[in-house]
C-alpha positions as CSV (number, residue, x, y, z in Angstrom):
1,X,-109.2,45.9,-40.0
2,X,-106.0,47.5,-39.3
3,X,-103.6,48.0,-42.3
4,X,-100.0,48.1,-42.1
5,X,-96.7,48.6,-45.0
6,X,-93.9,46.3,-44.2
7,X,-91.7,49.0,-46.3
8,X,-92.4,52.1,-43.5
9,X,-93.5,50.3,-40.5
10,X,-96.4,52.4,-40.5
11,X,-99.8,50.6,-39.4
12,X,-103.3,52.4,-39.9
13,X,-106.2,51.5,-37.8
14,X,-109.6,53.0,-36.9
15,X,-108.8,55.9,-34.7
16,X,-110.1,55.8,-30.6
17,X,-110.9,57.5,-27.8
18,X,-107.6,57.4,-26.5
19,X,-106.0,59.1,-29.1
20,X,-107.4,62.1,-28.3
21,X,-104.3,64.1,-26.3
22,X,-102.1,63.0,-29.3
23,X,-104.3,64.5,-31.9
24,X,-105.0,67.8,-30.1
25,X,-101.2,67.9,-29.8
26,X,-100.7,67.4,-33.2
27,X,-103.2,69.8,-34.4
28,X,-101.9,72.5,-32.0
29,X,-98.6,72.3,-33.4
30,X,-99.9,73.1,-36.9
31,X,-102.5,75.6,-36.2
32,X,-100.5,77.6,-33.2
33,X,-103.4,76.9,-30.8
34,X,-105.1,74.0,-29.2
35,X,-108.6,73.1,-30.3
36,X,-109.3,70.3,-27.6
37,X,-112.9,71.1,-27.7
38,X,-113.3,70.5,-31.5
39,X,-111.6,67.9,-32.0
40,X,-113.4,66.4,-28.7
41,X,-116.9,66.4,-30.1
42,X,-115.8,65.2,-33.7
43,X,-114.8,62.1,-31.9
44,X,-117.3,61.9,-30.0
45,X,-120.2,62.3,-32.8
46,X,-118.3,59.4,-34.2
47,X,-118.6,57.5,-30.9
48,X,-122.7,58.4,-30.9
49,X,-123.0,57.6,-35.0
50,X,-120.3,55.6,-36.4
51,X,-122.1,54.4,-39.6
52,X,-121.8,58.6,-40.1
53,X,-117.9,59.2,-39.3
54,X,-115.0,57.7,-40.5
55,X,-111.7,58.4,-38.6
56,X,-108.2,56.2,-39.0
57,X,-105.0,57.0,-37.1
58,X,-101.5,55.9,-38.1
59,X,-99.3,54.6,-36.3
60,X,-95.2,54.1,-35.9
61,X,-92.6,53.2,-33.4
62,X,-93.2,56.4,-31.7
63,X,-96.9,56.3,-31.4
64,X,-99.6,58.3,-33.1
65,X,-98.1,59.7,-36.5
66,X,-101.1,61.1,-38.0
67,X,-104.6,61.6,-38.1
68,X,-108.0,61.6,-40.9
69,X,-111.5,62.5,-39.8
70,X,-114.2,62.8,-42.2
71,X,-118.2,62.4,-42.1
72,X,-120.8,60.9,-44.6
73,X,-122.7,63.7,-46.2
74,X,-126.4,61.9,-46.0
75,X,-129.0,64.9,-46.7
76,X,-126.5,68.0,-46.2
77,X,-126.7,70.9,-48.9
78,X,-130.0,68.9,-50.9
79,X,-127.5,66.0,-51.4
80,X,-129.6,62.8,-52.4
81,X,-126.8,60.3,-52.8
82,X,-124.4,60.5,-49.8
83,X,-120.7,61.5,-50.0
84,X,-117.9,61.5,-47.7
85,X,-116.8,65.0,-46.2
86,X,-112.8,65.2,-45.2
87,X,-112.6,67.5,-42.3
88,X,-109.5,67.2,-41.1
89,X,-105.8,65.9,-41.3
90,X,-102.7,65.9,-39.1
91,X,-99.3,64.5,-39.9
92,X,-96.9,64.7,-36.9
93,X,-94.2,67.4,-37.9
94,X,-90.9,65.1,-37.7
95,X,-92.9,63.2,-40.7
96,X,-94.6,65.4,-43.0
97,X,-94.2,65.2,-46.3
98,X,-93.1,61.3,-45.9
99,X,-96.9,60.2,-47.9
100,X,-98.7,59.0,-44.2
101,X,-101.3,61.7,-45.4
102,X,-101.8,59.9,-48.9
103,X,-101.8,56.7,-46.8
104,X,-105.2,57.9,-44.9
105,X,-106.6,59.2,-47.7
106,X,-106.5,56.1,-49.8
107,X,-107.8,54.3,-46.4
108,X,-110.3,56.9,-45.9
109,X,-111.3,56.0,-50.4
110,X,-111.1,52.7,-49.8
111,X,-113.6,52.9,-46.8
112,X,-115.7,54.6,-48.9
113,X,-115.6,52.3,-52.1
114,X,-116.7,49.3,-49.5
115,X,-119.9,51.4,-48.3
116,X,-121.1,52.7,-52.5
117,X,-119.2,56.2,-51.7
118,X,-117.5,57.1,-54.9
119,X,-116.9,61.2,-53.7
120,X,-115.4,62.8,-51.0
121,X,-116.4,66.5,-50.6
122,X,-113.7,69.2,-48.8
123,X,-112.9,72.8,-48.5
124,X,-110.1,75.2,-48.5
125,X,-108.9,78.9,-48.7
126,X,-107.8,79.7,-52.5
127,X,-104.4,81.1,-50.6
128,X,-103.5,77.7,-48.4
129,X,-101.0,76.8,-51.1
130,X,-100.0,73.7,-49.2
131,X,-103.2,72.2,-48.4
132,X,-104.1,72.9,-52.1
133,X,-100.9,71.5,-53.5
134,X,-102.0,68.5,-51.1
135,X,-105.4,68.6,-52.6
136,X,-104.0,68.4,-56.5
137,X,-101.6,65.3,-55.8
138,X,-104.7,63.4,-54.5
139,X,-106.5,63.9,-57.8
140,X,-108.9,66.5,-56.2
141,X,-110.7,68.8,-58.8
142,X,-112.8,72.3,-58.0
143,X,-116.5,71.3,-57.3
144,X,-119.2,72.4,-59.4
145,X,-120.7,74.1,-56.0
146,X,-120.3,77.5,-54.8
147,X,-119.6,78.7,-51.4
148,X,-121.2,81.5,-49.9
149,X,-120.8,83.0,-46.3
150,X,-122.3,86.5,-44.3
151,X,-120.9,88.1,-41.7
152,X,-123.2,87.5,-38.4
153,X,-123.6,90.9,-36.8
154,X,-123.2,91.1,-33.6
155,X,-120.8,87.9,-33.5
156,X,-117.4,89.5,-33.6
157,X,-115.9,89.9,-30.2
158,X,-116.1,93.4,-28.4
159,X,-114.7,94.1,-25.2
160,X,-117.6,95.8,-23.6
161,X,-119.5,92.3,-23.3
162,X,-116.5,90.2,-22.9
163,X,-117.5,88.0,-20.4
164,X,-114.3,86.0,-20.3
165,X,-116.1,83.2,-21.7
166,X,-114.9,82.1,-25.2
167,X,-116.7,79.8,-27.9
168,X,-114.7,76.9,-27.5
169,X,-115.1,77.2,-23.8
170,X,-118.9,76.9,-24.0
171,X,-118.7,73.9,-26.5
172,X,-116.2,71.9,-23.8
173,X,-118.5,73.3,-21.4
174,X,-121.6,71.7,-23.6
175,X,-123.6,74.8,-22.1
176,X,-127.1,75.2,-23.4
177,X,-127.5,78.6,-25.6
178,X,-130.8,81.1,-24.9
179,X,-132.1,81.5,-28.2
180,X,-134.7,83.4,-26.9
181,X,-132.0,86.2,-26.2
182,X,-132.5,88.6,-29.1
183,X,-129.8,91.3,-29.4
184,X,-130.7,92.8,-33.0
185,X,-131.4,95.8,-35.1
186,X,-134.6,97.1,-36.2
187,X,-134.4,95.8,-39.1
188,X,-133.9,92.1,-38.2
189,X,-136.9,92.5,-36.1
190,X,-139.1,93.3,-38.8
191,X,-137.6,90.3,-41.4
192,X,-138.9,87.9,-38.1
193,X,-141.9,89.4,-38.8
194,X,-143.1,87.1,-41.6
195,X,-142.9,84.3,-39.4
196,X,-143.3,83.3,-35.5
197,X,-139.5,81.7,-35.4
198,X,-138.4,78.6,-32.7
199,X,-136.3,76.4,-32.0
200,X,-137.3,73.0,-33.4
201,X,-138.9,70.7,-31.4
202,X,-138.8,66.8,-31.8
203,X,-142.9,67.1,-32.8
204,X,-142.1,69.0,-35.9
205,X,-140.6,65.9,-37.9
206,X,-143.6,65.2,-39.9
207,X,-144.2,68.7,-40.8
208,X,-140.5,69.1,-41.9
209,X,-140.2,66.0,-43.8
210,X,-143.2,66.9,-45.8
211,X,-141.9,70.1,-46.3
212,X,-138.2,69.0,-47.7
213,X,-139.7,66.2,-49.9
214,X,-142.0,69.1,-51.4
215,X,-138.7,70.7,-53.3
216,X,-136.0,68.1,-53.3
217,X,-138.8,64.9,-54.5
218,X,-137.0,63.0,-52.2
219,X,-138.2,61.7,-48.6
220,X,-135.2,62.2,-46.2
221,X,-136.5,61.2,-43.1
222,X,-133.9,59.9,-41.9
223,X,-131.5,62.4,-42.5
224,X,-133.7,65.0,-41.0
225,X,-134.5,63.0,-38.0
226,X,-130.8,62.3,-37.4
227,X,-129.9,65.8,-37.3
228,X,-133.1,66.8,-35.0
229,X,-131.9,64.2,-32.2
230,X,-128.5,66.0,-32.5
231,X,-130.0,69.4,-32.3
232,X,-131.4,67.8,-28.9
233,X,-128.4,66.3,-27.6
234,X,-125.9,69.3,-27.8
235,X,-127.7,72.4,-28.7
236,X,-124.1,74.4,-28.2
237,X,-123.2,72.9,-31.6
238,X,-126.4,72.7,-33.9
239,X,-129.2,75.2,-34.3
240,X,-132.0,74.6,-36.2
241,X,-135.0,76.6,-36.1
242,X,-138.2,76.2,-37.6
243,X,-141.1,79.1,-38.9
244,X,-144.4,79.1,-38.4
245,X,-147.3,80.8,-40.1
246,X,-151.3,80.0,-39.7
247,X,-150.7,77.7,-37.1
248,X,-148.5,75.7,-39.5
249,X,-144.6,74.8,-39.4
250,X,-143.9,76.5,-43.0
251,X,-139.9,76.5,-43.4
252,X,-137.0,74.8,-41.4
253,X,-133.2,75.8,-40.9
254,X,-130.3,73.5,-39.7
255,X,-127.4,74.9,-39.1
256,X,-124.0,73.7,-36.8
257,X,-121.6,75.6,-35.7
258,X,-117.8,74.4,-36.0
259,X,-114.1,75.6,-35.2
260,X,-112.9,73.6,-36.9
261,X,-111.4,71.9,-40.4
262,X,-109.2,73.3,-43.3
263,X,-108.7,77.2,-43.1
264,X,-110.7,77.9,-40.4
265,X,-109.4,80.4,-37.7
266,X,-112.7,81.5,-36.2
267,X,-116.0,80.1,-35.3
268,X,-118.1,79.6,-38.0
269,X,-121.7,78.7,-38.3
270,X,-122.3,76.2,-41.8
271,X,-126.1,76.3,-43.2
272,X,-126.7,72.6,-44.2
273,X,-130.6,72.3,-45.0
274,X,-133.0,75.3,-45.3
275,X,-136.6,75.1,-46.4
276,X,-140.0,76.8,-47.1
277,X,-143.2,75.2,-47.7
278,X,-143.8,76.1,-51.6
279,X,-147.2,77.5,-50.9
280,X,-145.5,80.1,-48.8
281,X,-142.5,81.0,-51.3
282,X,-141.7,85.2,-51.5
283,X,-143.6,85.8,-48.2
284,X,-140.1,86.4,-46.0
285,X,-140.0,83.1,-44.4
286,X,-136.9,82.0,-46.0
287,X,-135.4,85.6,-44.7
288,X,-137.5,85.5,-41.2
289,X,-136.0,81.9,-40.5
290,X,-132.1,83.5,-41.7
291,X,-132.5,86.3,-39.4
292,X,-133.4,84.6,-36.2
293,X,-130.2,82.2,-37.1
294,X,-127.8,85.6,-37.0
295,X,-129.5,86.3,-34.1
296,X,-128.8,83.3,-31.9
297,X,-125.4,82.9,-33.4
298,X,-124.0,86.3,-32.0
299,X,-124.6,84.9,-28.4
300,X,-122.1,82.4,-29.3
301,X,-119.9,84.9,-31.1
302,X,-119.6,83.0,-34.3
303,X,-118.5,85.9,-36.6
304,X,-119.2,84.1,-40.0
305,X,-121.7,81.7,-41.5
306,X,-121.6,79.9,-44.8
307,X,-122.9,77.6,-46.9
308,X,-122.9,75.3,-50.3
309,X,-125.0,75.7,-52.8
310,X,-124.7,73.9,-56.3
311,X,-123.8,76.6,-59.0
312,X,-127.1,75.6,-61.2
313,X,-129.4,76.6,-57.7
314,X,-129.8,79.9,-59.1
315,X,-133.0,80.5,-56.8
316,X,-131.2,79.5,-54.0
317,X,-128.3,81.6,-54.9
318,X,-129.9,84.9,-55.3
319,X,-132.2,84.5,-52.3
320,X,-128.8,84.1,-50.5
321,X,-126.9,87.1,-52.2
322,X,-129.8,89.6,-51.8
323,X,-130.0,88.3,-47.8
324,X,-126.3,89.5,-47.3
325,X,-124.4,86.3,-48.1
326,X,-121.2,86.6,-50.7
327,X,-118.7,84.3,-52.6
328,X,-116.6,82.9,-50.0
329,X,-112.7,83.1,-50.2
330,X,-113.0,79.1,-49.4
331,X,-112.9,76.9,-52.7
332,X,-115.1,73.6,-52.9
333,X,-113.0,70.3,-54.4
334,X,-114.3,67.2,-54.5
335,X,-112.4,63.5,-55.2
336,X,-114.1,61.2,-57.4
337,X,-113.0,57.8,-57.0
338,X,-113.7,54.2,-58.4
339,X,-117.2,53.1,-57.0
340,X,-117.6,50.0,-55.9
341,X,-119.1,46.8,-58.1
């Protein structure tokens, strides 16, 4: 239902397709450059899952005054009880700092409260003084999580192989990526080693399920399929990959890769479920499944990839560190609001 204040004039409603121009204008405007094809597939994912994404718009006399995407966090990271994720927010310039971003937050909360969400999950750099000042006057609070992230060698740009072809022009272009296209070191080669490494097919559910409910004690089917039928549907935007050993599927790795929301100025590839079967712990899989991911991302020349990994996951932190990864110069903050009765 749309919501409006008497007091501004200002009416929020769920935002639509054909608010799409608007936002990308807005958005260029506060980043310097126009990410059409980002903010095209956010829309659309919430066009394909809407119980997933929430997005409101507000409106004035002048038309679109600002903007709030965000996503349920349903499996990502481990996570058993789902959360909401703010990606992004826009404020059109003549109007910032006039509260219309505090009035799509507390939509985005209340949304939240109606569906049993009581946390919403975000990111920034520690030096984005505005968005964090943003972040404090919202009640936001540092996240017991840490953020890691690796450089992807091979994903920065070099001129020699400059195609003219850039990463968001292959997402608008929704062009299928070769992950069979290996362009690695010596080293990499022998890490795939451990495992026979491919992309995951929609017959590996079962196998992957079993797997995941094996260290988190939680079945997430549903979760897991989810993210397979988007791996399907847009392979320029998810990877996920899964290992096999003895004729067996023994680890997984889902990974997306995004332009897009506070801080981001390049391409970066975010980790959101790894696994190994626990009968095949310390045998490399974990570090055969990491290794093909680098490799496929440097075709699409995302230069970073990251992670979030609660600080108590020690196991899972120092697998990470000793494969390359590092404390991020991106802080995790989450919101915890009232739940609903």
């Amino acid at each position: 239902m749309p919501a409006s204040s008497a007091d501004s004039g200002l009416a929020i409603r769920p935002l639509a397709p054909a608010d799409l121009d608007a936002v990308v204008a807005i958005d260029a405007l506060s980043e310097g450059r126009t990410r059409r094809a980002y903010i095209e597939r956010r829309l659309a994912a919430a066009r394909r899952e809407p119980a997933l994404h929430m997005q409101f718009a507000a409106d004035d006399a002048k038309g679109l005054a600002g903007y709030i995407l965000a996503r349920v966090l349903a499996g990502e990271f481990g996570r058993a009880r789902p959360a909401l994720r703010l990606e992004l927010v826009g404020v059109r310039p003549d109007l910032r700092g006039g509260g219309i971003g505090r009035s799509l937050f507390e939509a985005l909360e209340s949304w939240g409260r109606r569906h049993g969400i009581g946390e919403v999950h975000t990111a920034a750099q520690w030096r984005d003084t505005r968005i964090l000042a943003w972040f404090d006057s919202l009640g936001f609070a540092l996240a017991p999580d840490q953020i890691v992230d690796c450089a992807v060698d091979g994903g920065a740009y070099r001129p020699e192989r400059d195609d003219g072809v850039s990463f968001d022009d292959d997402l608008h272009a929704g062009r299928e990526i070769d992950y069979g296209r290996v362009e690695t070191n010596d080293h990499d080669r022998l890490a795939r080693d451990n495992a026979d490494v491919h992309s995951m097919r929609p017959s590996d559910l079962d196998a992957i399920v079993r797997i995941d409910r094996a260290f988190t004690g939680h079945d997430r089917r549903e979760y897991i399929a989810a993210r397979l039928a988007e791996a399907m549907l847009d392979s320029a935007i998810r990877v996920s990959l899964t290992a096999r050993s003895d004729d067996a599927i023994v680890g997984y790795l889902m990974a997306r890769a995004d332009l897009g929301d506070f801080g981001r100025t390049e391409p970066v590839a975010v980790i959101d479920t790894l696994g190994v079967d626990p009968e095949y712990a310390h045998r490399g899989i974990g570090l055969a499944l990491i290794s093909q991911l680098f490799a496929n991302l440097g075709a699409l020349r995302v230069e970073r990839v990251e992670t979030v990994v609660p600080q108590q996951n020690l196991e899972l932190l120092g697998f990470l560190y000793a494969a390359g990864f590092v404390p991020s110069q991106r802080l995790a903050f989450v919101h915890r609001g009232r739940r609903a009765p």
